[in-house]
C-alpha positions as protocol buffer text, in pm:
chain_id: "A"
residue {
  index: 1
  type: UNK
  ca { x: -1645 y: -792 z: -235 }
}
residue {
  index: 2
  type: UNK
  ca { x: -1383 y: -689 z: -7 }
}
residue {
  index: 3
  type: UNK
  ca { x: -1262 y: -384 z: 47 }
}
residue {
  index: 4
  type: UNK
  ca { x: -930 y: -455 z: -107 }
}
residue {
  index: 5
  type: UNK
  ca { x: -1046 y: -548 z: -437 }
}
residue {
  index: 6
  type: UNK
  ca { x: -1288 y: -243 z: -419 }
}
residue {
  index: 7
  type: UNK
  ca { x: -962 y: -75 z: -457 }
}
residue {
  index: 8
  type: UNK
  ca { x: -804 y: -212 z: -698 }
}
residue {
  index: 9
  type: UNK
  ca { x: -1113 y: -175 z: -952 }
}
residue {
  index: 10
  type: UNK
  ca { x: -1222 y: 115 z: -1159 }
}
residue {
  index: 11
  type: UNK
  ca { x: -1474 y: 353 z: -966 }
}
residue {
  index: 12
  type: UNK
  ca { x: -1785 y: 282 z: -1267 }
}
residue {
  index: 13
  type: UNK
  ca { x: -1706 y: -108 z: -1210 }
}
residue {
  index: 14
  type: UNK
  ca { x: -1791 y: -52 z: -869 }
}
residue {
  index: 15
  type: UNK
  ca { x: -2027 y: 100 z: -880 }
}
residue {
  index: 16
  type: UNK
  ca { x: -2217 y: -77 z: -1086 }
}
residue {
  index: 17
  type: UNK
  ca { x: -2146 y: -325 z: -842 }
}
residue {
  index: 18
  type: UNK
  ca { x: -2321 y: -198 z: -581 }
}
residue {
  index: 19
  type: UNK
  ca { x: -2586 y: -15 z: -807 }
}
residue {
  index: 20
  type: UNK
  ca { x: -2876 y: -109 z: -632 }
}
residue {
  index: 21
  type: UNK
  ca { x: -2749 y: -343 z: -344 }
}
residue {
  index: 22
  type: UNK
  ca { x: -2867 y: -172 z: -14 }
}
residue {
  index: 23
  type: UNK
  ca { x: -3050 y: -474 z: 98 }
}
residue {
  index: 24
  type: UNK
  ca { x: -2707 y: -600 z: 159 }
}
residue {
  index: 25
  type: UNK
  ca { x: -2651 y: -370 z: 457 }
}
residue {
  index: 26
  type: UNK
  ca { x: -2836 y: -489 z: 730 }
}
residue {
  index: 27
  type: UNK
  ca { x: -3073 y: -253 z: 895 }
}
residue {
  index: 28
  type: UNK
  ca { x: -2841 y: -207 z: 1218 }
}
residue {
  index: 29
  type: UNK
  ca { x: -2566 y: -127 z: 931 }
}
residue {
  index: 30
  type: UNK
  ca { x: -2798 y: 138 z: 783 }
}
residue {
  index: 31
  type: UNK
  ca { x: -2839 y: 322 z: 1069 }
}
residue {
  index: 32
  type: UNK
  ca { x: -2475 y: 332 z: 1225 }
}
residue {
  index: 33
  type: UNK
  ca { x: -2357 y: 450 z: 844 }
}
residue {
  index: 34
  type: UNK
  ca { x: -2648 y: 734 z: 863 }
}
residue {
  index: 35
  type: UNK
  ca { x: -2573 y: 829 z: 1187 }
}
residue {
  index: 36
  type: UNK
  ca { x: -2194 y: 868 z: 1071 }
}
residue {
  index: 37
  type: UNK
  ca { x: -2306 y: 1024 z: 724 }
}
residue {
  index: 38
  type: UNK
  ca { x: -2331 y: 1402 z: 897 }
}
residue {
  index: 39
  type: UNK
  ca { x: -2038 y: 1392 z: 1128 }
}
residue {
  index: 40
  type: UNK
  ca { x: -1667 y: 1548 z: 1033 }
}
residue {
  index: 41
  type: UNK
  ca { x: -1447 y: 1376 z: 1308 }
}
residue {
  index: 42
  type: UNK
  ca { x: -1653 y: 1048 z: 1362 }
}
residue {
  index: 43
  type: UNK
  ca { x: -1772 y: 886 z: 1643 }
}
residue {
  index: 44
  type: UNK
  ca { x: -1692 y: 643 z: 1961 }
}
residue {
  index: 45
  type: UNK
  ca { x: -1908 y: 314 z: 1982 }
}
residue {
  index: 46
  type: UNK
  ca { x: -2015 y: 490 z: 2304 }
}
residue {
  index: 47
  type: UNK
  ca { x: -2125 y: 812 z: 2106 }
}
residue {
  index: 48
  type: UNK
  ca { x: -2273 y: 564 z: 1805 }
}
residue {
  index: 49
  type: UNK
  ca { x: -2471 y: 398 z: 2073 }
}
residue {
  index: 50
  type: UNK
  ca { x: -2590 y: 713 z: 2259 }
}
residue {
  index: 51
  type: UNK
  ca { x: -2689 y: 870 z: 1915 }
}
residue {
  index: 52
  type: UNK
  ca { x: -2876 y: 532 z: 1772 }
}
residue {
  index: 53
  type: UNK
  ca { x: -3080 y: 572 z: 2105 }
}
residue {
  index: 54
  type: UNK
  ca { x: -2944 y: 227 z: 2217 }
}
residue {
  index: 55
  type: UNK
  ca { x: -2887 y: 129 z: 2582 }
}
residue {
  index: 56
  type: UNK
  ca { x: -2627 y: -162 z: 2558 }
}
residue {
  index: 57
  type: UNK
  ca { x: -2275 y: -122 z: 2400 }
}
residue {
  index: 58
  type: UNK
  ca { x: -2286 y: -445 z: 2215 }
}
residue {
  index: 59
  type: UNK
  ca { x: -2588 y: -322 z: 2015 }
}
residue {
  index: 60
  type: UNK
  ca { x: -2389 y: -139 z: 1800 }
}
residue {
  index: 61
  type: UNK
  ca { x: -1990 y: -262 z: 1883 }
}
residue {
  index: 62
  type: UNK
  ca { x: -2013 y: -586 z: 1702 }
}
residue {
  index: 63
  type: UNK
  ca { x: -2177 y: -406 z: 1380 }
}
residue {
  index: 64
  type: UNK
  ca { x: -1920 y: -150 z: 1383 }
}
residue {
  index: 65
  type: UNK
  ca { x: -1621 y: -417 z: 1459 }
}
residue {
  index: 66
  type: UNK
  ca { x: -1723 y: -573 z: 1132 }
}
residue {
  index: 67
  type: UNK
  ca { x: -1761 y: -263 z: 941 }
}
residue {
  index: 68
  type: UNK
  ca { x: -1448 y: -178 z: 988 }
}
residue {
  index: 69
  type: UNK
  ca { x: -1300 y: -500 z: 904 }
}
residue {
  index: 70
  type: UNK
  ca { x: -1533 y: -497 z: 558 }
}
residue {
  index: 71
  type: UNK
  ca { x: -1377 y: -165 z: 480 }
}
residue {
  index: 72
  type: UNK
  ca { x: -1666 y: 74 z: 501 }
}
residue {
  index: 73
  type: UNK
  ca { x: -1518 y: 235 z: 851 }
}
residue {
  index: 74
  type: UNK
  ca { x: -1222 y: 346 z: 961 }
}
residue {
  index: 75
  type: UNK
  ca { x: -1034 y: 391 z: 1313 }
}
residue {
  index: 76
  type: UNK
  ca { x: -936 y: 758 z: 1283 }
}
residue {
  index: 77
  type: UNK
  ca { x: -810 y: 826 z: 1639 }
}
residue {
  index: 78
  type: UNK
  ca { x: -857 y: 767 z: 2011 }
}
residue {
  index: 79
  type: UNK
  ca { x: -1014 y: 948 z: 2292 }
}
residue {
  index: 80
  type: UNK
  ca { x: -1135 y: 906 z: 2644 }
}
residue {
  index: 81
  type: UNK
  ca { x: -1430 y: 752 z: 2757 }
}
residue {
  index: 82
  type: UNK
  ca { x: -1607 y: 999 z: 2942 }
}
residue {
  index: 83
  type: UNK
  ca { x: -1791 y: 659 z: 3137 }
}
residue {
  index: 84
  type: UNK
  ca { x: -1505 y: 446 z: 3176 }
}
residue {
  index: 85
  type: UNK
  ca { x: -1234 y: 677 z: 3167 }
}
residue {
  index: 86
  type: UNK
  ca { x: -1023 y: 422 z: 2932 }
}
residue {
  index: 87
  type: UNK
  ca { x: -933 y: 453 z: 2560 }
}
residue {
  index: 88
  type: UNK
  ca { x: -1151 y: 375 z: 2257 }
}
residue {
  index: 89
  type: UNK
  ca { x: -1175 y: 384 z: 1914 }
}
residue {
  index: 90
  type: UNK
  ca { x: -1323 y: 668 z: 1708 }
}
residue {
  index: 91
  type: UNK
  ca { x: -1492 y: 563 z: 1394 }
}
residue {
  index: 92
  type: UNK
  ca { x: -1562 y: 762 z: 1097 }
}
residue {
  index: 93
  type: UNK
  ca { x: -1718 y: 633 z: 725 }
}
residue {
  index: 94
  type: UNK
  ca { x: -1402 y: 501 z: 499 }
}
residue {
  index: 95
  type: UNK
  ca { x: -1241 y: 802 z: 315 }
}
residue {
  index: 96
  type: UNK
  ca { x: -1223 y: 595 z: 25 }
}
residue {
  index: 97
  type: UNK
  ca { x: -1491 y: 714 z: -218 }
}
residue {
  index: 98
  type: UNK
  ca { x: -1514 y: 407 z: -383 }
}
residue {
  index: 99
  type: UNK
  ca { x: -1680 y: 218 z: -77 }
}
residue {
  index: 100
  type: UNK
  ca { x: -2068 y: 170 z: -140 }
}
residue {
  index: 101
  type: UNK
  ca { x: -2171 y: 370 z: 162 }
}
residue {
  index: 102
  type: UNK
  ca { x: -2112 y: 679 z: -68 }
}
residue {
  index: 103
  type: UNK
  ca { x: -2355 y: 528 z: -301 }
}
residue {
  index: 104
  type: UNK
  ca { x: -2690 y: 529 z: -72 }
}
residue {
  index: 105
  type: UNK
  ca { x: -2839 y: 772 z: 100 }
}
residue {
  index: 106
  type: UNK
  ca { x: -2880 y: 673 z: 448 }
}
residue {
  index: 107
  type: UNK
  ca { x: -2970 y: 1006 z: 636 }
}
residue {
  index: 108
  type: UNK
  ca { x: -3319 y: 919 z: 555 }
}
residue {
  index: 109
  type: UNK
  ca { x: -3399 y: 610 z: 716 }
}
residue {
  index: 110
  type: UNK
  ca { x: -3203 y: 728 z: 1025 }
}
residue {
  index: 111
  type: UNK
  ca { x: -3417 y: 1063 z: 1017 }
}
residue {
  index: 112
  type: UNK
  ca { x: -3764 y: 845 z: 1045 }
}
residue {
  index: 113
  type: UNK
  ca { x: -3693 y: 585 z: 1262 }
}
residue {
  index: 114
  type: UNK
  ca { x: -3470 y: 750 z: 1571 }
}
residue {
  index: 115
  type: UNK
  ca { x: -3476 y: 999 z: 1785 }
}
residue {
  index: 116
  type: UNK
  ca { x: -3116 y: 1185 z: 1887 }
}
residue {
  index: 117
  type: UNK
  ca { x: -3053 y: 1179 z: 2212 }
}
C-alpha cells in the first residue's frame, strides 16, 4: 500500500490493514524504525548507522532511502556531517499517524539485539 493511499483511507481501515503485518518490514527495517522510535529530532544515516552499531554507510542508507520513499520516514532537515563536513539528510519516523510503524512496537527487538554505541 503506498503511502498515499494510506492517506486517503480511514485510520480503522488501515489499520486493519496492517493488523498483524510486521513480517513485512524486513529485519534491517525493524531496527532503523526502533532506533528512530525514541528520538524527538531524528537522525542522520551517519547517526542511524553509528547507533545500529554498523560500520559501512550503505548498511543502513539504502533501507532508509526506501523508507522514505514508502512513506514511513521523513526528511525533516539538514545538518553537517561531522566526518565529511558536507550536508545530509536528517530522518525522523513519518508524522503521519496513520503509517504502520505506529502500529508495532519496535523498541524491543532493537533493545535485545544491539548494543548503542
Amino acid at each position: 500500500m503506498s503511502a498515499e493511499n494510506r492517506r486517503e483511507q480511514h485510520v480503522n481501515s488501515i489499520n486493519a490493514y496492517y493488523e498483524g503485518k510486521e513480517e513485512w518490514f524486513s529485519k534491517r527495517e525493524k531496527l532503523i524504525l526502533a532506533a528512530l522510535s525514541g528520538l524527538k529530532r531524528g537522525a542522520s544515516d551517519r547517526e542511524l548507522m553509528i547507533r545500529l552499531g554498523f560500520t559501512d554507510m550503505n548498511s543502513v542508507r539504502p533501507r532508509i532511502t526506501e523508507m522514505v520513499k514508502e512513506g514511513l520516514l521523513e526528511e525533516v532537515s539538514n545538518q553537517e556531517d561531522p566526518i565529511t563536513k558536507k550536508v545530509v539528510r536528517v530522518v525522523a519516523l513519518a508524522r503521519d499517524p496513520r503509517l504502520p510503524q505506529r502500529e508495532f512496537d519496535f523498541t524491543l527487538e532493537l533493545q535485545n539485539t544491539v548494543t548503542f554505541v
